[in-house]
Phi, psi and omega in degrees: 000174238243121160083013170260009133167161191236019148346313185289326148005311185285351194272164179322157143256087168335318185272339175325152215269318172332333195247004150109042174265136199217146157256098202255029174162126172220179195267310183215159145212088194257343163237345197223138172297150169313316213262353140350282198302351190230008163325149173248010183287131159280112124071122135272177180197163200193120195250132159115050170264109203223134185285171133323316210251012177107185181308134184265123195249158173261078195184170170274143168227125167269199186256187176285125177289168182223119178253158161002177156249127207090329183274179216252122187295190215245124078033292182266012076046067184234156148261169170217143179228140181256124199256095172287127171315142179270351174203122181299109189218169172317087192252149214244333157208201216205084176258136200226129202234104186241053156307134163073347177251112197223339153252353182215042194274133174290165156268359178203128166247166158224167179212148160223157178250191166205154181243111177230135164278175188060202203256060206272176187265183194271319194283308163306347179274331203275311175274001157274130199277348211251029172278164185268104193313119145249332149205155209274215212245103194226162169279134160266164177275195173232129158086044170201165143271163203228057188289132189229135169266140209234147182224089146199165202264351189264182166264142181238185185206342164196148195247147179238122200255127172204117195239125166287138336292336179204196191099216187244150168206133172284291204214137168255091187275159180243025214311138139156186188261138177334142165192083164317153204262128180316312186317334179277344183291354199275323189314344213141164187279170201212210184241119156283347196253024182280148184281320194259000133271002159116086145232149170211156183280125152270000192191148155197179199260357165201163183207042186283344192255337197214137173267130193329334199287331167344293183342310182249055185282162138300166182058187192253170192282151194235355155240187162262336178286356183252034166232245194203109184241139187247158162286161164311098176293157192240349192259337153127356183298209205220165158240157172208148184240188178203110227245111177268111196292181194253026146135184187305121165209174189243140202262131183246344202228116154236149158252100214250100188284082157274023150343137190049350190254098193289284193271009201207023184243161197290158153254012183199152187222068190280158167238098238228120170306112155249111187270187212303316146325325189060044156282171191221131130219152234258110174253001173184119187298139187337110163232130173335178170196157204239142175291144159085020182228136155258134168227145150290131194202098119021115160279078188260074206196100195292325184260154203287153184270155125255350166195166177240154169248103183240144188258120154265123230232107047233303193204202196079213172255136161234166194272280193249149178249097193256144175217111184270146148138175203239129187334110154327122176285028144277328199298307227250345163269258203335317156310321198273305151283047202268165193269209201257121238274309173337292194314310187260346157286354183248344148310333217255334176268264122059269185316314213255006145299308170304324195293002181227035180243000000 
């Protein structure tokens, strides 16, 4: 239900457009575009800015509906918009953001999911019957976000947005966790701390300027807001953050990125190994760091992790995090036998609830 807590906030936005999430079908946008809604920027507006088609909103709008005169509205009376997940993962809520729709905002909404294999088309996406309620058909504000906690166990691949009868949505977030079909993981070595292999940050020591989960965007960053920024530590300490890898691996590469951050990157950096046991090894030592670089750095250290820790000196920002290297085959059976993906996206919530107590 709508306002029982936004915790899940911390976990990824899958649909986002930056994690390669697309909106790949709507029924109408007749004032405002679809593909609006998974931008990742937040929603603005600028007033008496006016289009052909009227006031220009940063959002999906279709147009108004019109029934008979005298007849009874239609119950089932929606618009829809179809969202491909930028990575098929576990979803743990829902923000349906009607920034800025303040008359013409829906009064109800609903979202479903799906699991579709391949590659499917916009129009097969549009005529398939077998989507899944994640949330039902509930009321909204105008001009808020609108957060829904979503309960279920499956893997999803697209979300279906559908609001009654018309209006407007600013941004649709998707939030929980990645969980990639094992098979693409086999091929070779790869980023364990990549978002779109199953990597998730669970914990750091600050998030005042960016959310962490940046680190493990795909591509490359294309500002300093598309990264992971800290405040100016006053106590002489260190910042750091901690990357729970897409399973036991042995790491061969790090890539450690301050891109856009000139005057504001850390000037030093370690990387600390955590295996399974939850003992530490040192997979790379306090090494210097240059503003505005991506660096590269040689692992030399065979045994395997589940996760990492980078330390950062004293404080500031970086764009990207790459941690290269390849599954331990107990690592590539678990995946392959994983347990029920709910269980482990609300592990995955869990972790990242605490780091906020």
């Amino acid at each position: 239900m709508s306002g029982e807590g936004t915790e899940f906030t911390l976990l990824p936005d899958l649909a986002v457009r930056t994690l390669g999430g697309a909106v790949v079908w709507a029924d109408d946008e007749s004032f405002a575009e679809k593909e609006n809604l998974i931008r990742p920027e937040a929603a603005t507006f600028t007033a008496a800015t006016f289009g052909h088609k009227g006031q220009v909103y940063d959002g999906w709008e279709t147009r108004r509906r019109r029934r008979s005169h005298g007849a009874a509205p239609d119950s089932d009376d929606a618009d829809r918009a179809i969202v491909r997940l930028g990575v098929p993962g576990v979803i743990r809520g829902v923000v349906v953001d009607t920034a800025w729709f303040k008359g013409n905002y829906p009064p109800e909404i609903a979202v479903e999911g799906l699991l579709a294999q391949g590659y499917p088309s916009a129009d097969e996406l549009a005529a398939r019957t077998d989507w899944i309620t994640l949330v039902p058909r509930s009321k909204v504000n105008g001009d808020a976000e609108n957060p829904f906690v979503v309960e279920s166990e499956r893997q999803f691949t697209h979300v279906r947005l559908s609001m009654f009868p018309d209006g407007g949505v600013a941004r649709l977030r998707v939030h929980g966790l990645a969980k990639p079909d094992p098979r693409w993981l086999d091929s070779g070595p790869f980023d364990l701390a990549a978002l779109e292999n199953g990597g998730l940050v669970t914990d750091c020591s600050n998030r005042f300027y960016s959310h962490p989960q940046n680190l493990l965007m795909p591509g490359r960053a294309r500002v300093m807001g598309d990264g992971w920024e800290t405040a100016r530590r006053r106590d002489g300490g260190n910042d750091w953050v901690r990357v729970r890898l897409t399973g036991e691996g042995v790491l061969r590469t790090a890539e450690i990125d301050t891109s856009y951050f000139l005057f504001n990157s850390p000037g030093a950096a370690r990387l600390t190994g955590i295996r399974s046991d939850g003992t530490e090894v040192e997979l790379l030592p306090r090494v210097d760091l240059q503003p505005d670089t991506r660096h590269r750095f040689a692992i030399e250290v065979a045994e395997p992790v589940t996760e990492a820790r980078l330390d950062v000196y004293p404080d500031g920002g970086f764009a990207r995090l790459r941690l290269y290297g390849t599954l331990t085959e107990a690592a590539r059976e678990r995946l392959r036998a994983e347990p029920a993906l709910g269980a482990l996206a609300d592990a995955a919530l869990e972790g990242l609830r605490g780091e906020q107590e």
